[in-house]
N, C-alpha and C positions, 0 to 999 in steps of 0.2 A: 178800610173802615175806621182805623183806630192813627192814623195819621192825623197829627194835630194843624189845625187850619188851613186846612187842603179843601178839598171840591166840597159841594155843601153837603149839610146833614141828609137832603132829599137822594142825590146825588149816590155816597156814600151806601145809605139805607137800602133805595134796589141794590147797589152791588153786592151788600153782604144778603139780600133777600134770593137771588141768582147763584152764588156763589157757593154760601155755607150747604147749601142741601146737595149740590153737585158735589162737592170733596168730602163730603160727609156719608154720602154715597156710595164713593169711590173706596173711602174706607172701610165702610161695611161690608162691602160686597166683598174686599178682600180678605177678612176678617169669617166670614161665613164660608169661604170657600177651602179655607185654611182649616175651620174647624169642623167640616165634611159632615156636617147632620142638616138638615131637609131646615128651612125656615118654616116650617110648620110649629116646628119645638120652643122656637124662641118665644119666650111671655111675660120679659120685660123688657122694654127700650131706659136704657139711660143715658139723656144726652144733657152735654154743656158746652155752652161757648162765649166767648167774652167779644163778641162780633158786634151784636146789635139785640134791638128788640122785633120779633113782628109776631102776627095775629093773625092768622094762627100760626102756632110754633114751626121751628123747623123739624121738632121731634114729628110732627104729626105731613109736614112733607117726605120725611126717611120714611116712613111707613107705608105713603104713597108709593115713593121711587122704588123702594123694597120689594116691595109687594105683600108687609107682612102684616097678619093676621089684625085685624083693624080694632081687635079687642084686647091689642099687648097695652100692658101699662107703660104709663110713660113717664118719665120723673124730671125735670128741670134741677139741675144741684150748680148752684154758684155759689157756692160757699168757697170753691176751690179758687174763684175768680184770685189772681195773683196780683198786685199792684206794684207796676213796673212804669217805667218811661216811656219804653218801647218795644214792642211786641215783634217776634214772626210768624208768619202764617204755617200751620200745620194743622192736619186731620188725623183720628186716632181712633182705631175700634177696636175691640175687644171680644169675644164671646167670653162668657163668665157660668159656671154650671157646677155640676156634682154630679157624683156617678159616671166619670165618661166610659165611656164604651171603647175597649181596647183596641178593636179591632176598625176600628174609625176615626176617634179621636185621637191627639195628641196633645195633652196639653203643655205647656210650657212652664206655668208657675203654680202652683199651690197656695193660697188665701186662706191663711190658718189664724191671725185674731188682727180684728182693728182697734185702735185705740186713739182719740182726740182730746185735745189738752186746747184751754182758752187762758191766753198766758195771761194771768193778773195784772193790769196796769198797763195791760198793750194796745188801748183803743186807741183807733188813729195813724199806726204805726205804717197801715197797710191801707188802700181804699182809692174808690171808682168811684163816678158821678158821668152822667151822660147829660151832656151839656151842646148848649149852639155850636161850638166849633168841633165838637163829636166826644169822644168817650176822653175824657181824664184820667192822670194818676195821678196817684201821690204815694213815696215810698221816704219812710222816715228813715233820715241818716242811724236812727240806732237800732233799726235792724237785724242786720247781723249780728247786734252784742246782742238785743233779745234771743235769736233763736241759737246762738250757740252758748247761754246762758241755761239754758229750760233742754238743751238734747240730752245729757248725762240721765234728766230724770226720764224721759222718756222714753229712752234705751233701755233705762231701767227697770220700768216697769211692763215693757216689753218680753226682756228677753231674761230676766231674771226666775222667772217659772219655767223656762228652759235650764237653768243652768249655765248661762251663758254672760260672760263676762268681758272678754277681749272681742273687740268690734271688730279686731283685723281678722278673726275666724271666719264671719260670716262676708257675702257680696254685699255692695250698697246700692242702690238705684234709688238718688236723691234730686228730690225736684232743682235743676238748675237756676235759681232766682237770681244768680249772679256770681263773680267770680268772688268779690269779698265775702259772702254767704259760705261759698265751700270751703274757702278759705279757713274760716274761724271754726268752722264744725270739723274742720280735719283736723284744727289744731288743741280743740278742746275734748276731742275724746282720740287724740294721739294716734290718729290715721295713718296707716302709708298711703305714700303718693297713688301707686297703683289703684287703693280700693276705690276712687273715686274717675277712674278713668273712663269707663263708660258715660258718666254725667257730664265731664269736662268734652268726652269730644262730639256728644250731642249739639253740647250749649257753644261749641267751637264751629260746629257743621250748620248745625241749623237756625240757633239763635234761643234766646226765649220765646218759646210758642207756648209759653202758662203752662195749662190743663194737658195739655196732649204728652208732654215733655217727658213725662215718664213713662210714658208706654214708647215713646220711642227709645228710650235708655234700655228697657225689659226685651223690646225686641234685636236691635244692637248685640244686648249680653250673651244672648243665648243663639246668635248668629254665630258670633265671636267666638264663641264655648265651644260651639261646632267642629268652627273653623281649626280650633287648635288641640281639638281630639282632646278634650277635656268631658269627666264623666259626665257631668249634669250640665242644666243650661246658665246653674249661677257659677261660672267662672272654674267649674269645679267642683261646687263648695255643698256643701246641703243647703241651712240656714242664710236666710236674706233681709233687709229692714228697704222695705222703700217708704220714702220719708218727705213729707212734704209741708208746706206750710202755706195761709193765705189770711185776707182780712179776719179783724179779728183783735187781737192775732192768734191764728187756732194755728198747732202743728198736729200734724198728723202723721200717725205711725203704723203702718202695715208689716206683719210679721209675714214672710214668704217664704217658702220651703220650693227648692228648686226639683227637677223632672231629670232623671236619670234619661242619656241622650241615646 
């Protein structure tokens, strides 16, 4: 869909109309099955994709294919849309809740404050147009000096009502927008290599796939955590910052407390 002067926009269009609700699907249903309670429960849909446009939504075909309650709300957010060159394809679901139920759920991350920042003077930096030869970008060479300019205060204002000061204490799960991006943010708040390993071998394995990008980082980590008989799913660690940024230029900051394993 988002290859530049390839098959026409007709073309293209059914395919992401075929397509996005089939792997969108695919990812819910794994996503719901993982988190073991009845789709009855569910009573918000929130979907985004940077594929295409069509009418009616694909939120409102996942409901179809779903099967779920035809009275869930349903939210559209492309605000996350990322502005890249080149895309890869990924699907990504989540269940999101409170209260779980011990003896059925598990959850994996804790969602303890969000926080969004529209960095002064960064219109333009980032941005999408869907046009005759299909969907556009444009990503300004500066950047990565903006958002590793603006992460210090972010960070800060994060995790500073914590008590928390050194970023190598907590796990990181930061949107992969590029390697110069992680680059300058590892180098600006004095990273070890390690904390950024999960994002690096995401964006190494699968590519930029925007929006999805971090839920596959979160699911990775606590694979991983698993795997190396580590106590929780952040690497270990309690405290986590997953961090992302898109048009705008807004960054966005998730504060995440990890799930003892």
């Amino acid at each position: 869909m988002c290859a530049y002067k390839a098959s026409s926009l007709d073309a293209r269009e059914d395919m992401m109309i075929r397509e996005v609700p089939r792997v969108g699907k695919e990812a819910a249903t794994k996503a719901i099955k993982e988190w073991g309670q009845p789709m009855s429960k569910i009573t918000h849909l929130i979907f985004c994709t940077t594929s295409g446009v069509a009418l009616p939504g694909v939120d409102y075909e996942l409901i179809v294919l779903l099967g779920l309650n035809p009275c869930v709300k349903s939210d559209t957010d492309m605000d996350s849309l990322v502005g890249q060159a080149l895309f890869a394809d990924g699907a990504a679901a989540i269940i999101i809740g409170s209260d779980p139920v011990p003896e059925v759920e598990k959850p994996i991350f804790e969602l303890v404050s969000t926080d969004q920042k529209l960095v002064p003077g960064s219109h333009g930096a980032i941005g999408g147009l869907l046009r005759e030869v299909g969907l556009t970008f444009y990503l300004n060479k500066s950047v990565p000096d903006i958002i590793s300019q603006n992460i210090n205060e972010a960070l800060s204002k994060a995790f500073d009502p914590l008590g928390i000061s050194d970023y190598n204490s907590i796990f990181w799960i930061a949107h992969p927008g590029g390697r110069a991006i992680l680059d300058q943010v590892e180098q600006k708040v004095n990273l070890k290599p390690e904390k950024m390993k999960a994002t690096r071998d995401v964006l190494s394995n699968y590519g930029n796939m925007s929006s999805a990008c971090v839920f596959f980082i979160m699911d990775l980590m606590r694979k991983k955590s698993l795997e190396r008989g580590l106590k929780t799913t952040g690497e270990g660690l309690d405290w986590g910052v997953l961090f992302g940024f898109g048009p705008g230029l807004t960054i966005e900051t998730v504060v995440l407390r990890s799930v003892a394993i």
